[in-house]
KETOR-14715 format. One record per residue (C-alpha): x, y, z; residue in three letters. Coordinates in steps of 0.25 Angstrom, whole numbers, plus 5000, padded with zeros to 4 digits. Example, Ala and Ser with C-alpha at 12.3 -4.5 7.8 and 13.67 -1.06 7.14 Angstrom:
# KETOR-14715
504949825031ALA 505549965029SER 
***
This chain:
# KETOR-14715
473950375654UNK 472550385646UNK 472250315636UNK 472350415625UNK 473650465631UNK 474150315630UNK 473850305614UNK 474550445613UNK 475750385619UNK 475750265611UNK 475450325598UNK 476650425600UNK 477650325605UNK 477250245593UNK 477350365583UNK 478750395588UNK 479350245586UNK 478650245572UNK 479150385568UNK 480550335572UNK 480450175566UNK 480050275552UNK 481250355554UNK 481850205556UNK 481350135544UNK 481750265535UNK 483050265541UNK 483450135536UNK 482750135524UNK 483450255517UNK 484750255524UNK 485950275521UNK 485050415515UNK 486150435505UNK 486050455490UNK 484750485486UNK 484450505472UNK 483550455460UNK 484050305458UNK 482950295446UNK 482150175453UNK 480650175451UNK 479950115463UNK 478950015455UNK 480149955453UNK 480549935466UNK 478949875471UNK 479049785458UNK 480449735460UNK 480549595464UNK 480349575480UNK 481349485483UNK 482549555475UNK 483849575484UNK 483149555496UNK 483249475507UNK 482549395519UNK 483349475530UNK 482849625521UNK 481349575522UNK 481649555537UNK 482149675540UNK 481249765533UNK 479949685540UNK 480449705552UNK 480949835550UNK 479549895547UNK 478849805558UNK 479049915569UNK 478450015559UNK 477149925559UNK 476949915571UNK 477350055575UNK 476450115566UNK 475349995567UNK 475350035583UNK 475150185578UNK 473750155569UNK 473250045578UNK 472950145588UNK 472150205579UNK 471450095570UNK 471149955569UNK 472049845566UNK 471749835551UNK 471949965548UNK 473250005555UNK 473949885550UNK 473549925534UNK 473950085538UNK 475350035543UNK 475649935533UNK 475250045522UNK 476250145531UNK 477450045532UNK 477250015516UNK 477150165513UNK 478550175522UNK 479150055515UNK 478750105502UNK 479250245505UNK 480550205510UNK 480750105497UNK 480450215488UNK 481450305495UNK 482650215495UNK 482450215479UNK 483350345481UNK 484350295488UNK 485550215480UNK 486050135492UNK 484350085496UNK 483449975488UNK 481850005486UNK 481349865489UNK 479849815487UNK 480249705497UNK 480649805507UNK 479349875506UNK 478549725507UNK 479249685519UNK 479249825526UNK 477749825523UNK 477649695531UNK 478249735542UNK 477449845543UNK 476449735543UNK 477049635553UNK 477149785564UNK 475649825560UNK 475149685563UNK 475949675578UNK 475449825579UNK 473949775578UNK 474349665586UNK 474849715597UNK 474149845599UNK 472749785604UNK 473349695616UNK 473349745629UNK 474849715633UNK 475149835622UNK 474049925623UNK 473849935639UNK 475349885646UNK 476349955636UNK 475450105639UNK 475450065653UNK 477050045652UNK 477050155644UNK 476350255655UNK 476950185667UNK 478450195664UNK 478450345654UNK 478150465656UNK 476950515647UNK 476950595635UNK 477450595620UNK 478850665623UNK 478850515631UNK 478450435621UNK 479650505611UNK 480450475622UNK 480150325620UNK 480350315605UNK 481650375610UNK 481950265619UNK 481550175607UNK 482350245598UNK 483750215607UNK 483550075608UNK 483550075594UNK 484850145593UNK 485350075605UNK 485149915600UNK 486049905588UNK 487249815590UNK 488349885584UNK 488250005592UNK 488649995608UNK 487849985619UNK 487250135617UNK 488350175610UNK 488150255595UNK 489450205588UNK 489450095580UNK 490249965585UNK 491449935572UNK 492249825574UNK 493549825566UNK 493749705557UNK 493949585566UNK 494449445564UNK 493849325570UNK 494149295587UNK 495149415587UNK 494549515597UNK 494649655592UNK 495549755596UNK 495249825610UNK 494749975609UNK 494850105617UNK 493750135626UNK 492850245621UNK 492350335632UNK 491650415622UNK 490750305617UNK 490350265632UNK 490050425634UNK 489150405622UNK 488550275628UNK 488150325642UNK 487550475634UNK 486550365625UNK 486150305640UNK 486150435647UNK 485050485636UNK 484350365636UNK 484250345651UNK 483950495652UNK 482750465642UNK 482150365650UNK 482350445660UNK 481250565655UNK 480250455651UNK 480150365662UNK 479150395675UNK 480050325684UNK 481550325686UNK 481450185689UNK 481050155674UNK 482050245669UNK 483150145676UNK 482450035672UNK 482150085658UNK 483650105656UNK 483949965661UNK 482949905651UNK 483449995638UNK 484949945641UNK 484349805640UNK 483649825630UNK 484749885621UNK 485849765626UNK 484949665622UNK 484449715609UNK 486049755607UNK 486249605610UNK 485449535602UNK 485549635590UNK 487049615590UNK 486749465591UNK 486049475579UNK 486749565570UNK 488049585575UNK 489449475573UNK 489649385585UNK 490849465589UNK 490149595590UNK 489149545596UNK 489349635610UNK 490149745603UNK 489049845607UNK 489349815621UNK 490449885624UNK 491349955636UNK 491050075631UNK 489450055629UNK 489749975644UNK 490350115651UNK 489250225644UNK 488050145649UNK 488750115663UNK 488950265663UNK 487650315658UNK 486850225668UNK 487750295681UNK 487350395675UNK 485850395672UNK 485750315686UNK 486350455692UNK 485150505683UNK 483950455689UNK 483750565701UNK 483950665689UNK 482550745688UNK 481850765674UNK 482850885669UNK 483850795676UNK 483650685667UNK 483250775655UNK 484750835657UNK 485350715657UNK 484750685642UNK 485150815638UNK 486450785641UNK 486650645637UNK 485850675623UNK 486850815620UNK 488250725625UNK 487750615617UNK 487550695605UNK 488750765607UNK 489750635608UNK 489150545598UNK 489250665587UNK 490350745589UNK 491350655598UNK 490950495596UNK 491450455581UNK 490050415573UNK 490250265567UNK 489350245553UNK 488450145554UNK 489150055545UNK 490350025556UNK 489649925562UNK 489149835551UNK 490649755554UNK 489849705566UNK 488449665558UNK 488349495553UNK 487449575544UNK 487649655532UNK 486549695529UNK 486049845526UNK 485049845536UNK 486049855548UNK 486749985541UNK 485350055543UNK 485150005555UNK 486450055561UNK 486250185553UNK 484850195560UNK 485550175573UNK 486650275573UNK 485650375567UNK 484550365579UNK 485950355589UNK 486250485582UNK 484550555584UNK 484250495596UNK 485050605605UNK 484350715597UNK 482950635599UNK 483250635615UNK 483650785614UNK 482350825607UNK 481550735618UNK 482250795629UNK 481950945623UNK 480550915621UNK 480450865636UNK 481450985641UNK 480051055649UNK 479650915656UNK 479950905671UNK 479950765669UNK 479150725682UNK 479250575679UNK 480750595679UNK 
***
């Protein structure tokens, strides 16, 4: 890949991730999206309130962290094109002008608080992102081995490089605690006393069905954008690691001890044993083959979960959280909604690759 090809790639990678991690802060900002109407609140008010007023150490956390990816998302982006200096002032600008924006909006919503807290800590973690993005973007292990893994294991092209924020996008779906393993309804445990196990349950077929569809489309993903079947195995391997662990430690964290493995369960256990006989049967598929294959799994997928799997609100599972606090909600609204768009976003990749042959396949 040439140089100028290279920076195409990466900036379009980038831009995918930051249009998404937008779509992600906006999300969260103005859900539940309900109820909007004039509350009477001027907004000077709001920047002149005091900065400490019903707010916490664990909500300035949160918000730096939660606009640190859009830092350096975006500070990636303007490095590319400027000097250090001037892309960290132009992000920090954009992450306050989206702080700002998302603040004033939530003055219309009864169940949301405008903050100016929120919009100082957001801004410096817009700041923290920027300054890793100026950081890291010069050094040699970034600029030169991640575009040689890049050209060396995918197949070129921005339909590619969708396909990768697509990848992204399923991890992020995949890795909260209170769903199973690849599954999209939400774990609810029934009120339970203390060193009494709970009551045994039927095994649901219909869950597992859905579990091995989420790995076929997956799978089948992976499939159309590595060069090598090889990768694709090993790539599959490496995502299911990566989702058990990250399923593990987040349960750790924020889960009570005894639904600490809930998300492991027999039925999570059977879909993915399925979905691997089956996408093992898979790899001497050709490109339409494998492009089938996700046609299928993304359809049935969209079928079951809608019309025949009962939907579980987000709220369900906040019986398994130590923690109460609001942010967890959005989060587990945010997940079910990118459970509910991803299919949608494969079938519009899959339609926009329909006329490929797929020689790297």
């Amino acid at each position: 890949m040439n140089p100028v090809s290279a920076h195409l790639t990466h900036a379009r990678l980038r831009g995918y991730l930051l249009g998404c991690y937008v779509l992600f802060i906006a999300y969260v900002s103005l859900s539940p999206f309900t109820g909007w109407r004039e509350l009477g609140l001027e907004f000077s008010a709001v920047l002149s309130a005091p900065l400490w007023h019903t707010y916490t150490w664990f909500d300035a956390l949160v918000n730096v962290l939660a606009y640190l990816p859009f830092g350096l998302l975006l500070g990636l982006i303007f490095r590319t094109h400027l000097g250090a200096g001037m892309s960290v002032v132009l992000t920090v600008l954009c992450g306050l002008g989206l702080s700002v924006t998302m603040e004033y909006t939530q003055m219309y919503l009864p169940s949301r608080t405008s903050s100016n807290m929120d919009m100082l800590t957001n801004t410096l973690g817009t700041l923290l992102g920027v300054t890793l993005a100026v950081l890291i973007a010069p050094r040699d292990w970034f600029a030169l081995h991640l575009t040689r893994l890049r050209t060396t294991l995918f197949v070129e092209g921005g339909l590619a490089d969708f396909g990768l924020a697509l990848v992204a996008l399923w991890i992020f779906a995949q890795i909260n605690p209170s769903l199973p393993m690849l599954g999209n309804v939400f774990i609810s445990e029934v009120l339970r006393q203390p060193f009494v196990p709970p009551p045994p349950t039927s095994f649901d077929w219909l869950e597992s069905m859905a579990v091995m569809l989420n790995l076929l489309m997956v799978g089948a993903l992976l499939r159309t954008l590595l060069l090598e079947r090889r990768h694709a195995v090993i790539g599959l391997g490496v995502l299911l690691c990566l989702v058990a662990f990250t399923k593990f430690v987040t349960a750790a964290l924020l889960l009570k001890s005894w639904a600490l493995l809930l998300w492991l369960n027999g039925e999570a256990m059977a879909g993915i044993l399925c979905g691997l006989l089956l996408l093992t049967a898979a790899l001497w598929l050709g490109a339409r083959g494998v492009r089938s294959l996700a046609w299928f799994a993304c359809v049935s997928y969209l079928l079951l979960t809608h019309l025949v799997l009962d939907a579980s609100a987000p709220s369900s599972a906040m019986p398994l959280y130590q923690w109460r606090y609001l942010h967890l909600l959005n989060y587990n609204g945010l997940t079910q909604t990118v459970e509910l768009i991803f299919p949608f976003l494969m079938l519009g990749y899959l339609w926009r690759g329909r006329e490929e042959v797929g020689d790297a396949v």
